[in-house]
Backbone of each chain as ProteinMPNN parsed JSONL, in Angstrom:
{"seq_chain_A": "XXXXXXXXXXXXXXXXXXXXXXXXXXXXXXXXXXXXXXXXXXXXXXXXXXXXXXXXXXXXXXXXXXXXX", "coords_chain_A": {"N_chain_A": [[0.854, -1.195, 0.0], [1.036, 2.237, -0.788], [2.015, 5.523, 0.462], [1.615, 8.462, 1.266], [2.375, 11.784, 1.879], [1.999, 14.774, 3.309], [3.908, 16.454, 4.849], [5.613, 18.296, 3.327], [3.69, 20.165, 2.891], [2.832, 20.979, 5.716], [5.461, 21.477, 6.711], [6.603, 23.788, 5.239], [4.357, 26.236, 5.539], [5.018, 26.059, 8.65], [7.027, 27.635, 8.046], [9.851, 26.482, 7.91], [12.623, 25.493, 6.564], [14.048, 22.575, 4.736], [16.368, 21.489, 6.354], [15.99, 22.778, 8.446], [13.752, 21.501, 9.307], [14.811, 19.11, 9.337], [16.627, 19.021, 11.192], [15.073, 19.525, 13.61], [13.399, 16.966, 13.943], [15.757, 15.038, 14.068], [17.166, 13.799, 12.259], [18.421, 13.19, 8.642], [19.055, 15.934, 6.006], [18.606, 14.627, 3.702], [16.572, 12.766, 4.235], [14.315, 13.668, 4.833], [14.17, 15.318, 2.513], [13.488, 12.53, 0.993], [11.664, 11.498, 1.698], [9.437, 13.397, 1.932], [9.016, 13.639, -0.983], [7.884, 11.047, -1.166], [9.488, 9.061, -1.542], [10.708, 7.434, 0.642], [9.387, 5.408, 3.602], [8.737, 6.327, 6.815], [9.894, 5.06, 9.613], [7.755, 4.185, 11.995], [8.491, 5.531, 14.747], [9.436, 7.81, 13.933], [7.494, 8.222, 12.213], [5.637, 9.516, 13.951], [6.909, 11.02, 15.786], [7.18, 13.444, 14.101], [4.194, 13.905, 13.809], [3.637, 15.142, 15.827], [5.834, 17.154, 16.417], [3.57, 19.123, 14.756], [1.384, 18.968, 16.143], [-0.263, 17.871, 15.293], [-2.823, 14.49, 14.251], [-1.326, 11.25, 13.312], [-2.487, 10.313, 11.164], [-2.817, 12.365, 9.928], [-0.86, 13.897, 8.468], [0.44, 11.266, 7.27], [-0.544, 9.088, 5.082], [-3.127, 6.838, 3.21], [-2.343, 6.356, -0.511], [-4.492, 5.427, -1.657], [-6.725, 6.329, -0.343], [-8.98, 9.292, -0.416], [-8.064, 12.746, -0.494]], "CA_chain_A": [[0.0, 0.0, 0.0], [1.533, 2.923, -0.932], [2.153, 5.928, 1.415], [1.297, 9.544, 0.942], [2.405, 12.326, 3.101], [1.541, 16.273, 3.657], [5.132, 16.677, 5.199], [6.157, 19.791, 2.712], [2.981, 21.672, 3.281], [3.029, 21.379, 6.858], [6.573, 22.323, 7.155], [6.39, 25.221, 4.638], [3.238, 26.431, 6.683], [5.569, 26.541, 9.517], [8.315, 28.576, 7.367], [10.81, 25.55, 8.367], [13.878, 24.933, 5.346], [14.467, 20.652, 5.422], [17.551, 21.436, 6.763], [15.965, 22.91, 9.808], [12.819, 20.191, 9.781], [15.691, 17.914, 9.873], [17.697, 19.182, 12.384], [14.135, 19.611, 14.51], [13.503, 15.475, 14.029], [17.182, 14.115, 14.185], [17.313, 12.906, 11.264], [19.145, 14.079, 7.958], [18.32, 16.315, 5.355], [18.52, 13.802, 2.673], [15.437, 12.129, 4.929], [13.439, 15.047, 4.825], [13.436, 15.165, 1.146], [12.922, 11.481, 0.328], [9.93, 11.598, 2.652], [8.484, 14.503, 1.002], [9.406, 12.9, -2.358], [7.725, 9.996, -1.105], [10.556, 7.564, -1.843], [10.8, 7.042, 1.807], [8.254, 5.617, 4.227], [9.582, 6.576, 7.713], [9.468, 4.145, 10.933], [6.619, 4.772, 13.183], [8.401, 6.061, 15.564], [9.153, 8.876, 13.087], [5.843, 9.4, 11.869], [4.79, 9.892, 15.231], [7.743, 12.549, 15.991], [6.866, 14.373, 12.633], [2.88, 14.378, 14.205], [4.112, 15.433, 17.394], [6.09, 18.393, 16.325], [2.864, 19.301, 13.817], [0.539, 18.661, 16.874], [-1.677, 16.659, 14.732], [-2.832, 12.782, 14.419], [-0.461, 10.844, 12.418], [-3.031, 10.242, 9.99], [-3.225, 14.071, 9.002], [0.218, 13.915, 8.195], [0.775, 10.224, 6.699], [-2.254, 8.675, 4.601], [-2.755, 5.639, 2.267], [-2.468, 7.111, -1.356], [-5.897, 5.296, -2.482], [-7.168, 7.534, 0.265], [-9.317, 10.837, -1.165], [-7.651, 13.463, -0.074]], "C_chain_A": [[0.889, 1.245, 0.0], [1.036, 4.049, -0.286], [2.392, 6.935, 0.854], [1.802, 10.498, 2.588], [2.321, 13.83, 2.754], [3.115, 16.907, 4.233], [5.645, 18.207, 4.815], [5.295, 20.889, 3.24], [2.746, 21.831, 4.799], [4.08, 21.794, 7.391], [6.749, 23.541, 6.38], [5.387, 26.372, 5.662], [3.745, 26.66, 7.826], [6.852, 27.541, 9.271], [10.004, 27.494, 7.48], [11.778, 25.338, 6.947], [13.971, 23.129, 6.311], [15.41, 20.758, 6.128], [17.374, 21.411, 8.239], [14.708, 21.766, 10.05], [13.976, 19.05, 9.802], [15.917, 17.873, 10.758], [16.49, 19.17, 14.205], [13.506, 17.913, 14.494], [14.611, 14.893, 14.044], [17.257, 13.143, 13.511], [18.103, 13.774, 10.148], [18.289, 14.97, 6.929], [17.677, 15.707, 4.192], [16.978, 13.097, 2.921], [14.345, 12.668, 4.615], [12.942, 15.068, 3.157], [13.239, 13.948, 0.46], [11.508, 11.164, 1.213], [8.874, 12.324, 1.745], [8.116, 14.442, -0.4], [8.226, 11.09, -2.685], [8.611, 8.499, -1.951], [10.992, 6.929, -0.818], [10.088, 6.589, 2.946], [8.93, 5.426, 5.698], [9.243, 5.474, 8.783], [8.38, 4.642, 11.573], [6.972, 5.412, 14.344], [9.281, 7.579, 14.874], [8.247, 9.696, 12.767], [5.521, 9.835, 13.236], [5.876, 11.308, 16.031], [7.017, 13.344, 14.977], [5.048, 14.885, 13.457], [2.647, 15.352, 15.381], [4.631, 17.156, 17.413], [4.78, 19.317, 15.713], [1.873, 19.898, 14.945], [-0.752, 18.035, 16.345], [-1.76, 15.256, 14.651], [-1.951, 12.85, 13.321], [-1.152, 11.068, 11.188], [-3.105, 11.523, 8.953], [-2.218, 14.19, 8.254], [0.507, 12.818, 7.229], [-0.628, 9.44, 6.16], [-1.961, 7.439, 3.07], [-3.294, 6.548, 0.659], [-3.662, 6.326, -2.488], [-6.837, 5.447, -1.461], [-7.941, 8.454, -0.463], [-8.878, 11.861, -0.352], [-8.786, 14.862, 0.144]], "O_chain_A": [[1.616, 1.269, 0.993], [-0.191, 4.081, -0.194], [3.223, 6.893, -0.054], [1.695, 10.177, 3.772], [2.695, 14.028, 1.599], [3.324, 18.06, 3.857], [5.98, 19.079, 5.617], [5.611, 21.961, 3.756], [2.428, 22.973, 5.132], [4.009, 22.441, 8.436], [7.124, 24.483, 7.079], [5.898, 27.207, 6.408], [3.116, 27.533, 8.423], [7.506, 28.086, 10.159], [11.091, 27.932, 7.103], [11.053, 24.754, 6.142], [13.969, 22.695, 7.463], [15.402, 19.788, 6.885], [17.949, 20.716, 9.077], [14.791, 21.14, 11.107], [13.737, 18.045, 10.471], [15.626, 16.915, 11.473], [16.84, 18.946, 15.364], [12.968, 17.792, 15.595], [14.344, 13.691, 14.025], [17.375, 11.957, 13.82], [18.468, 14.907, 10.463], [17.063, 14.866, 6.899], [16.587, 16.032, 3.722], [16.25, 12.89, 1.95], [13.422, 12.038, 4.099], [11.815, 14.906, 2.689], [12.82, 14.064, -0.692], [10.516, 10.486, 0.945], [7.887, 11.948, 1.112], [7.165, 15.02, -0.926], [7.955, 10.404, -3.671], [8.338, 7.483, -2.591], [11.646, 5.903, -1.01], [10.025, 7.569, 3.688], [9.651, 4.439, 5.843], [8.106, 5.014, 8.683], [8.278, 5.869, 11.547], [6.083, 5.886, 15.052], [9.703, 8.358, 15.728], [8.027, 10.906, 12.826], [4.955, 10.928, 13.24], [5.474, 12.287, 16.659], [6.046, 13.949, 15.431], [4.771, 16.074, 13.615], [1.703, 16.081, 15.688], [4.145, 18.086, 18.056], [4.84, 20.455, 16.18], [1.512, 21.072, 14.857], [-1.853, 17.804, 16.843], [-0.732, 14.667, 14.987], [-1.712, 13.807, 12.585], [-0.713, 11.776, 10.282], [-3.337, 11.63, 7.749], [-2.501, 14.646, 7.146], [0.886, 13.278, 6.152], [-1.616, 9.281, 6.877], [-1.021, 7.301, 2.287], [-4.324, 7.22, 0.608], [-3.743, 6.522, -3.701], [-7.844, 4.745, -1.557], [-7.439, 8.477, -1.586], [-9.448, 11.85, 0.738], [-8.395, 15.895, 0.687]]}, "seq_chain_B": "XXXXXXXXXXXXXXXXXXXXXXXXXXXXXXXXXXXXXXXXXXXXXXXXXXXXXXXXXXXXXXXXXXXXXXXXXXXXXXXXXXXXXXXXXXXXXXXXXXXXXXXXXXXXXXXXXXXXXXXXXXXXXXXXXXXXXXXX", "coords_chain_B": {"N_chain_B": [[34.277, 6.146, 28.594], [35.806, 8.972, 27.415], [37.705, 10.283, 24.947], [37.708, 12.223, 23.112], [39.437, 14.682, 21.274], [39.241, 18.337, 21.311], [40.295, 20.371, 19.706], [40.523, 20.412, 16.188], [43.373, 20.297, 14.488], [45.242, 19.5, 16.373], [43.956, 16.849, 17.114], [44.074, 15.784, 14.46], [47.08, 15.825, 14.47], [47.765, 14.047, 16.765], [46.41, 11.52, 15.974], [47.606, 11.243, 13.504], [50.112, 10.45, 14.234], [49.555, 8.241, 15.909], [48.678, 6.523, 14.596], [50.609, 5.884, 12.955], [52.184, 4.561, 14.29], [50.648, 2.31, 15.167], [50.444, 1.228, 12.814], [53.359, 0.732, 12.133], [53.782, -0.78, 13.958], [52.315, -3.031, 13.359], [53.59, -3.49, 11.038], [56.069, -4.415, 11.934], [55.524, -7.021, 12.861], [54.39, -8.531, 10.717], [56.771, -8.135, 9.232], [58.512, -9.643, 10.884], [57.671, -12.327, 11.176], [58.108, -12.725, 8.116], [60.17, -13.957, 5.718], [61.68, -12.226, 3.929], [62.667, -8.882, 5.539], [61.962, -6.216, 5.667], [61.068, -5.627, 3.488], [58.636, -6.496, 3.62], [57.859, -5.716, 5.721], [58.034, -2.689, 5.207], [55.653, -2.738, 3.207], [53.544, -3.312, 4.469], [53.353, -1.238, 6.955], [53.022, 1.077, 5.142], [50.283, 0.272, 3.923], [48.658, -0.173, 5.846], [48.778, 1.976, 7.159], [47.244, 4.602, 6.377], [44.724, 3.998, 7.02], [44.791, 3.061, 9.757], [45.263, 6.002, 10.664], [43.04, 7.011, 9.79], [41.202, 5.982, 11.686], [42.001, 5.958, 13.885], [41.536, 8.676, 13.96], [38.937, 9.08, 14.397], [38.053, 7.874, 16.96], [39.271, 9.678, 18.265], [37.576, 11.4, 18.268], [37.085, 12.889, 15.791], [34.6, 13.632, 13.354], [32.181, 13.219, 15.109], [29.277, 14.365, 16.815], [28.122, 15.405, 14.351], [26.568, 13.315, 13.656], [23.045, 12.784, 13.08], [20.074, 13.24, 15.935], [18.607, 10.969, 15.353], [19.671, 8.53, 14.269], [19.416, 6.221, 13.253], [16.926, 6.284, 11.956], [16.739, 7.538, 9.568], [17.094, 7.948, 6.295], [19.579, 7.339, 5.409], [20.67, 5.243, 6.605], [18.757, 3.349, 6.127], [19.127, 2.575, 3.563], [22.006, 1.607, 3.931], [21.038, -1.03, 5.439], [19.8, -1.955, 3.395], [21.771, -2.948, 1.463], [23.591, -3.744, 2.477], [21.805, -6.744, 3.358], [21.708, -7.2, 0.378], [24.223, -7.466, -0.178], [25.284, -9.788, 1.399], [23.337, -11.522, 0.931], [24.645, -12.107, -2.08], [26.733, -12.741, -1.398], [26.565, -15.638, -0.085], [25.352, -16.322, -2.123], [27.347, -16.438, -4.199], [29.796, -17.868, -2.847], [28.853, -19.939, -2.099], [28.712, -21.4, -5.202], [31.27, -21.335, -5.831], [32.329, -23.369, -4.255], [30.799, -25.172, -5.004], [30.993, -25.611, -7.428], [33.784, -25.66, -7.578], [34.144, -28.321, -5.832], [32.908, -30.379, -7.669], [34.24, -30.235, -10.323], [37.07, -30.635, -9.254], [38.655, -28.509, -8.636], [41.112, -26.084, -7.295], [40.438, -24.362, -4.354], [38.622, -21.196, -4.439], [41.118, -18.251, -3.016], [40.033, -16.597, 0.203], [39.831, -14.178, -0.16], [39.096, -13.405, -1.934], [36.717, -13.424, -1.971], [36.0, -11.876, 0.017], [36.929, -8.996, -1.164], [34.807, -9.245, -2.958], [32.325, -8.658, -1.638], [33.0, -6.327, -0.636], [32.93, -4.871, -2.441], [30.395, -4.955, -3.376], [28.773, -4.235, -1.983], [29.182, -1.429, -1.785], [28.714, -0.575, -3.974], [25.806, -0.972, -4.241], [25.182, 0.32, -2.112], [26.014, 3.353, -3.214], [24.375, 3.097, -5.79], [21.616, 2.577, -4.368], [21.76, 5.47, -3.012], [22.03, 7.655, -5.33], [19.83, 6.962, -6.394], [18.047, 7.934, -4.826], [16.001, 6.79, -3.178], [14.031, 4.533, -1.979]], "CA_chain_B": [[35.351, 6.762, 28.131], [36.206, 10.164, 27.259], [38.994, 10.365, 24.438], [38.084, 13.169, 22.316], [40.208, 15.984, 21.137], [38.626, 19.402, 20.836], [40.831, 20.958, 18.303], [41.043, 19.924, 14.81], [44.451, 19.78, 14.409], [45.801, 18.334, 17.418], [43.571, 15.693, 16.424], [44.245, 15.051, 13.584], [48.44, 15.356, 14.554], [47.906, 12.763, 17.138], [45.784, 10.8, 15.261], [49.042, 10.718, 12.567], [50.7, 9.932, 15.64], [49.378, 7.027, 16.896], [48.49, 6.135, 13.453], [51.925, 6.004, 11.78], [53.008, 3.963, 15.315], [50.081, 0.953, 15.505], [50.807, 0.755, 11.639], [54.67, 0.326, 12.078], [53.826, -1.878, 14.654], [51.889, -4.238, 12.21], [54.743, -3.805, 9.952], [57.034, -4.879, 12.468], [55.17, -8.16, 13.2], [54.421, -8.75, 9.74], [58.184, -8.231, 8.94], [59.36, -10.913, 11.618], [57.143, -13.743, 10.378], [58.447, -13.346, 6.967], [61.666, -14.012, 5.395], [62.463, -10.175, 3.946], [61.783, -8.473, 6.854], [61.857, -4.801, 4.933], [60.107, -5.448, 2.564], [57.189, -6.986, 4.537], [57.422, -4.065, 7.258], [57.372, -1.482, 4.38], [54.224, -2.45, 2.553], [52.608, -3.38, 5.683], [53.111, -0.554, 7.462], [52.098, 1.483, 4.581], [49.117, -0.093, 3.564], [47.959, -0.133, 6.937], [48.51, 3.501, 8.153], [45.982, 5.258, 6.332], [43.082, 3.16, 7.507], [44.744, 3.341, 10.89], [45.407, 6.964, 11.4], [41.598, 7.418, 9.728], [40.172, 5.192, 12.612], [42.575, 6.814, 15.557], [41.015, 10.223, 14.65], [37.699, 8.727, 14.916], [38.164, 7.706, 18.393], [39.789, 10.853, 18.92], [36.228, 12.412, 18.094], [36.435, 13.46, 14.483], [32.995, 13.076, 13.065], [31.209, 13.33, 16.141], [28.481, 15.41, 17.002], [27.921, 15.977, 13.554], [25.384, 12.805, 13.046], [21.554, 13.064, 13.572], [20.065, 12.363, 16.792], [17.973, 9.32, 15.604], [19.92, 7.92, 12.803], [18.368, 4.806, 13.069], [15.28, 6.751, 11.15], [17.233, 8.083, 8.37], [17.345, 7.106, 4.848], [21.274, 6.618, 4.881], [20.682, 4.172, 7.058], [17.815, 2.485, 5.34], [20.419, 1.993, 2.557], [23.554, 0.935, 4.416], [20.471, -2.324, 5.728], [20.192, -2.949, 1.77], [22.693, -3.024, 0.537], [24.194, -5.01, 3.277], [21.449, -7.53, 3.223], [22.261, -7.525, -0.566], [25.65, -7.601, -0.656], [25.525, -10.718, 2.249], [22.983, -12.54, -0.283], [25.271, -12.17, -3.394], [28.593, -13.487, -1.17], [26.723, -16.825, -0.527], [25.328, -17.265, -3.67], [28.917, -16.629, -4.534], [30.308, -18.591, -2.118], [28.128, -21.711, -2.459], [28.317, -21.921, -6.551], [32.058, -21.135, -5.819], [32.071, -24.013, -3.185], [30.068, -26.398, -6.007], [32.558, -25.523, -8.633], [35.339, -26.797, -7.418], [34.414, -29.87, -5.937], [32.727, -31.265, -8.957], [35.646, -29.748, -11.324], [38.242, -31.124, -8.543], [39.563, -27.314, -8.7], [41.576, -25.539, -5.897], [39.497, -23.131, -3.652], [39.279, -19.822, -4.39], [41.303, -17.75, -1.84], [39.343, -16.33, 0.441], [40.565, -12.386, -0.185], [38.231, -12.815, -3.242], [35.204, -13.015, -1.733], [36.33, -10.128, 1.047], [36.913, -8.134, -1.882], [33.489, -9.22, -3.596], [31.132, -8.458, -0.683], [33.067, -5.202, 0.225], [32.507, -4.07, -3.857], [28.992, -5.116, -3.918], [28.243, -3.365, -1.222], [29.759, -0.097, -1.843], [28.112, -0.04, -5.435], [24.83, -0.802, -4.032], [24.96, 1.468, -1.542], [26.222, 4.061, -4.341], [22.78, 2.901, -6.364], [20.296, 3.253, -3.672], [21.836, 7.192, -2.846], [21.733, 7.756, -6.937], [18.272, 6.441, -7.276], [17.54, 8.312, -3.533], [14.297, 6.32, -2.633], [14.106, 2.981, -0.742]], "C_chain_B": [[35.775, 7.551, 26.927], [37.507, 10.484, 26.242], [39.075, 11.755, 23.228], [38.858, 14.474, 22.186], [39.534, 17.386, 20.306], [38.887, 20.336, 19.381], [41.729, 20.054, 16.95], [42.579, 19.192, 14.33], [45.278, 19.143, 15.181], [45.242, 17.402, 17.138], [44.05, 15.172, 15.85], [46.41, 14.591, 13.302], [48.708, 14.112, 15.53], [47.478, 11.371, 17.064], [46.959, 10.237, 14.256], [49.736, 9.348, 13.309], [50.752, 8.29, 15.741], [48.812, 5.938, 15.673], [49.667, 4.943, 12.873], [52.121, 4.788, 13.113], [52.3, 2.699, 15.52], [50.474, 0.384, 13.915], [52.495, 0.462, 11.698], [54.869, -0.827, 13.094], [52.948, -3.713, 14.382], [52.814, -4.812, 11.41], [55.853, -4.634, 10.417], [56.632, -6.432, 12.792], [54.88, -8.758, 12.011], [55.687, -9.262, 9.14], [58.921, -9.156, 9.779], [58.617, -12.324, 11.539], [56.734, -13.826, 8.931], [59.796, -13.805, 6.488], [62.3, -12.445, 4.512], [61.289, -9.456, 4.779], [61.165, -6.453, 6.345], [61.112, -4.369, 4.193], [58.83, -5.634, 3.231], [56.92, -5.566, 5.509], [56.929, -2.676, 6.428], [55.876, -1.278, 3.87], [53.429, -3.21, 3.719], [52.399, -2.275, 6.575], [52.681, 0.918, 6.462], [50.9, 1.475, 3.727], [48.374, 0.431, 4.796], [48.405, 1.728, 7.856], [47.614, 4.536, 7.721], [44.949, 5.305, 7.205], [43.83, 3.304, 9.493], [44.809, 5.056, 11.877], [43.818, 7.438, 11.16], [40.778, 6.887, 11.272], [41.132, 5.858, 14.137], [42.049, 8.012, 15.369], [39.465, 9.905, 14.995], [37.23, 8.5, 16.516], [38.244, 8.974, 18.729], [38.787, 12.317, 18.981], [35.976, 13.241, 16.83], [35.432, 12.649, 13.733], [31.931, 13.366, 14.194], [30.623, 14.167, 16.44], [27.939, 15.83, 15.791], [26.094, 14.535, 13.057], [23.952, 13.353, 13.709], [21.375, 12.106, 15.314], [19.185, 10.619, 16.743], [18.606, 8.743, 13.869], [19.673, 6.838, 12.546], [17.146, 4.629, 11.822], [15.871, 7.072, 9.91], [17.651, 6.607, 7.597], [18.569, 6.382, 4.445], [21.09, 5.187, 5.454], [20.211, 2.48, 6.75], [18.707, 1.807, 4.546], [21.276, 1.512, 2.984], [22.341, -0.846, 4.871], [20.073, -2.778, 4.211], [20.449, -3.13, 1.268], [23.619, -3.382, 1.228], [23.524, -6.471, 2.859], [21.544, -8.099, 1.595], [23.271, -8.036, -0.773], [25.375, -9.566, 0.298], [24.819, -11.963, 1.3], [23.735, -12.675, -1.638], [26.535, -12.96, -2.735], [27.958, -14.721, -0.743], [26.308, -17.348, -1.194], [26.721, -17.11, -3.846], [29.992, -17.848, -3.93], [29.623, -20.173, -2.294], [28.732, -22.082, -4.187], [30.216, -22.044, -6.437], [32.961, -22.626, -5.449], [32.042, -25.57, -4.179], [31.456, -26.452, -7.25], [33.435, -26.086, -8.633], [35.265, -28.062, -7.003], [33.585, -30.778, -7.048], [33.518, -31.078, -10.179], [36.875, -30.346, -10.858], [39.602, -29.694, -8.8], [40.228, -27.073, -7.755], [40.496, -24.395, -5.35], [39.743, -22.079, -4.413], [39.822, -19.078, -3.197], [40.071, -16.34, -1.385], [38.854, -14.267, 0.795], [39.357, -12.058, -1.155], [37.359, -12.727, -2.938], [34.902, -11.607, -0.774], [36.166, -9.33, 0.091], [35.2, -7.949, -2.444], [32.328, -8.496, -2.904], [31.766, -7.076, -0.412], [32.299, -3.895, -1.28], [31.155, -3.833, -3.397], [28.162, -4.222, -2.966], [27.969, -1.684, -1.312], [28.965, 0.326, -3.535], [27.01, 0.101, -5.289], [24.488, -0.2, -3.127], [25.026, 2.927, -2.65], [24.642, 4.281, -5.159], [21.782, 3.788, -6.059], [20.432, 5.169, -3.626], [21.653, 7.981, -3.774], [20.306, 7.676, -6.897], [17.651, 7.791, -5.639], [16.346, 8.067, -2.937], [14.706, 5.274, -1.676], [13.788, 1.902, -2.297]], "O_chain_B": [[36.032, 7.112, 25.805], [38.446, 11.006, 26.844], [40.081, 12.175, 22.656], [38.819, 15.281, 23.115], [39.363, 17.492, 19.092], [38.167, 20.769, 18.481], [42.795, 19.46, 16.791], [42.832, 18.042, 13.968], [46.024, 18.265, 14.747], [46.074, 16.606, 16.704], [44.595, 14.118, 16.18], [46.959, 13.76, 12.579], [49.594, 13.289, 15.299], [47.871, 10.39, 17.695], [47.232, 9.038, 14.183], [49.85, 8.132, 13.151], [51.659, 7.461, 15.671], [48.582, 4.746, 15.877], [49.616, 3.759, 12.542], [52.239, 3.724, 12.506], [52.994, 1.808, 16.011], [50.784, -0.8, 13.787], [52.699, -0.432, 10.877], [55.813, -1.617, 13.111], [52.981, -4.837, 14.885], [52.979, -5.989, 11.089], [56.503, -5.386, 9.691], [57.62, -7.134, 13.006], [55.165, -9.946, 12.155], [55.832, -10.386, 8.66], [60.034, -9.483, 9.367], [59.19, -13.348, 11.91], [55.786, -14.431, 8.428], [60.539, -14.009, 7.448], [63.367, -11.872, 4.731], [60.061, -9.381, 4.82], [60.195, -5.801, 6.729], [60.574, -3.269, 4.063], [58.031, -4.699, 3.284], [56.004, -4.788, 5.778], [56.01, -1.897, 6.681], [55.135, -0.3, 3.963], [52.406, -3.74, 3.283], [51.271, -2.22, 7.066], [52.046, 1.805, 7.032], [50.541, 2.39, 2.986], [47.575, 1.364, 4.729], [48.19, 2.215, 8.966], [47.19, 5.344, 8.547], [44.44, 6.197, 7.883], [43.047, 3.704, 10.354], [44.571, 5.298, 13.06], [43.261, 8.108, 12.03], [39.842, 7.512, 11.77], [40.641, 6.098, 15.24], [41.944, 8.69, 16.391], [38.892, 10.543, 15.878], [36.212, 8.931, 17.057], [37.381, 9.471, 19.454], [38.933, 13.475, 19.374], [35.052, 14.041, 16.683], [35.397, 11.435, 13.533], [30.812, 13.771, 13.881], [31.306, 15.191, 16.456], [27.139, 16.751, 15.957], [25.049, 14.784, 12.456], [23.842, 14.157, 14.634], [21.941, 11.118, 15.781], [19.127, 9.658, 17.51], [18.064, 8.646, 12.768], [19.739, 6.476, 11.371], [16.678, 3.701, 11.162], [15.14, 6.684, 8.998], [18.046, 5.454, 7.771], [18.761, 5.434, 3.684], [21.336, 4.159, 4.823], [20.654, 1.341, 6.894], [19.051, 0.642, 4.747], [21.588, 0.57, 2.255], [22.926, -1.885, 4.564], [20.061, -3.978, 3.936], [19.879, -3.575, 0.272], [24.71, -3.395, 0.656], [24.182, -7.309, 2.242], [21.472, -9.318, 1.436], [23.382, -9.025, -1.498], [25.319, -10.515, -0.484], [25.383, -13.008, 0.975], [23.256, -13.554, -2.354], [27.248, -13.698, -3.414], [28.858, -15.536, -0.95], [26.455, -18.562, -1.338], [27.291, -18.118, -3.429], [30.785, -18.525, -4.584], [30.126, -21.253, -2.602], [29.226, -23.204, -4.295], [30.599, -23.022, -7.079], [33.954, -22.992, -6.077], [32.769, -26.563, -4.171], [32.4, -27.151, -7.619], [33.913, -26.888, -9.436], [35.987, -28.942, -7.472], [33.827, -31.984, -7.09], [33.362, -31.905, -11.077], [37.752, -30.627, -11.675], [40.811, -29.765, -9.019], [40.083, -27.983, -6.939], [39.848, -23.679, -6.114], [40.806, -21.907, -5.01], [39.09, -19.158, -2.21], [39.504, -15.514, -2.101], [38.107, -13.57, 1.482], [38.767, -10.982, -1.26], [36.718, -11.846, -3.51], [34.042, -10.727, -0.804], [35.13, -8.681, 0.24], [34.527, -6.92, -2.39], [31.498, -7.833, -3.527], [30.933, -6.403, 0.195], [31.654, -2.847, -1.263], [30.76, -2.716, -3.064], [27.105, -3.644, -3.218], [26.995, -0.984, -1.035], [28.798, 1.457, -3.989], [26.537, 1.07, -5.883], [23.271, -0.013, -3.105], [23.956, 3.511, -2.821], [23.955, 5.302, -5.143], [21.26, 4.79, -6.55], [19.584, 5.966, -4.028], [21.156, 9.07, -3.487], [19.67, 8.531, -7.513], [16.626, 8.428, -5.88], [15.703, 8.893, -2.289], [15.574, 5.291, -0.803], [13.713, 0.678, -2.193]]}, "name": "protein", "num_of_chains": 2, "seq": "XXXXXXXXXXXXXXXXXXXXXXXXXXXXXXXXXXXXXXXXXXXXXXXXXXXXXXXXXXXXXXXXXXXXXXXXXXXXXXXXXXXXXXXXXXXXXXXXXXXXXXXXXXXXXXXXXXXXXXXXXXXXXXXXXXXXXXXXXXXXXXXXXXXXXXXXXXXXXXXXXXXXXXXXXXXXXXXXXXXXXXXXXXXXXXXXXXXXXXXXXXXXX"}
């Protein structure tokens, strides 16, 4: 099942560069943009940082891409 | 335990250091369980002092602080687990057909440098790949 994520527009929306949404999950930047790229589907205990900083459910953030958006 | 060195270059001079001195001390044991002892000590102790003064500054704290705090989560990482678990499946298909080969041919082994070498390639290319292609 392939894996959709909101990632860019919720960190844009916060004014954040990947560099600094990286450096604010501890992870790299390279991460940041294969996420957003969706070429990356992150561990769960990722998504759940990423929701965390956001303050929203995971799901708002991470969603199955035969989902309707 | 505490071994890092704050500034750059002290680092990286006692890193030389201690480098140049576990590698001459390879060379030197190398060079007394062969028969030319000079020759053996030379290209032993410079083969081996690169890779040793690289890994004494490591200790000595170069690199550090610079990774992520959960690199577990990151993509590099992702890649270094497939292109391990790749590489590890290609060295015993290699190793088995390698294995088969010779005793139904009645060949000599292959030495076992070749497969070190094989698995360190295969790795390093398919790591290379995945970071090229940059997905999973």
């Amino acid at each position: 099942m392939p894996l959709r994520n909101r990632l860019k527009v919720l960190r844009e929306a916060e004014g954040l560069s990947q560099q600094e949404m990286a450096k604010v999950l501890g992870i790299t930047r390279q991460t940041v943009i294969s996420i957003e790229n969706n070429h990356f589907d992150p561990r769960l205990s990722l998504a759940f940082r990423v929701a965390e900083h956001f303050n929203v459910p995971v799901d708002e953030v991470f969603y199955s891409a035969d989902d309707n958006e | 335990m505490q071994l890092a060195i704050q500034d750059k270059k002290a680092r990286w001079a006692m890193a030389g250091a201690i480098g140049l001195v576990l590698a001459a001390g390879l060379g030197l044991i190398a060079g007394l369980t062969r028969d030319n002892f000079w020759l053996s000590f030379t290209v032993f102790t410079v083969v081996m002092a690169p890779a040793l003064v690289a890994l004494s500054a490591m200790v000595l704290g170069e690199g550090q602080g610079s990774e992520p705090a959960y690199a577990e989560d990151t993509i590099e990482t992702h890649w270094a687990r497939v292109a391990g678990l790749g590489a590890f499946l290609d060295l015993v298909i290699a190793m088995g057909l390698s294995v088969a080969a010779a005793s139904i041919l009645h060949l000599p082994s292959i030495p076992l440098v070749f497969f070190l070498l094989l698995a360190m390639s295969d790795f390093a290319m398919r790591l290379w790949r995945l970071s090229r292609q940059g997905g999973q």
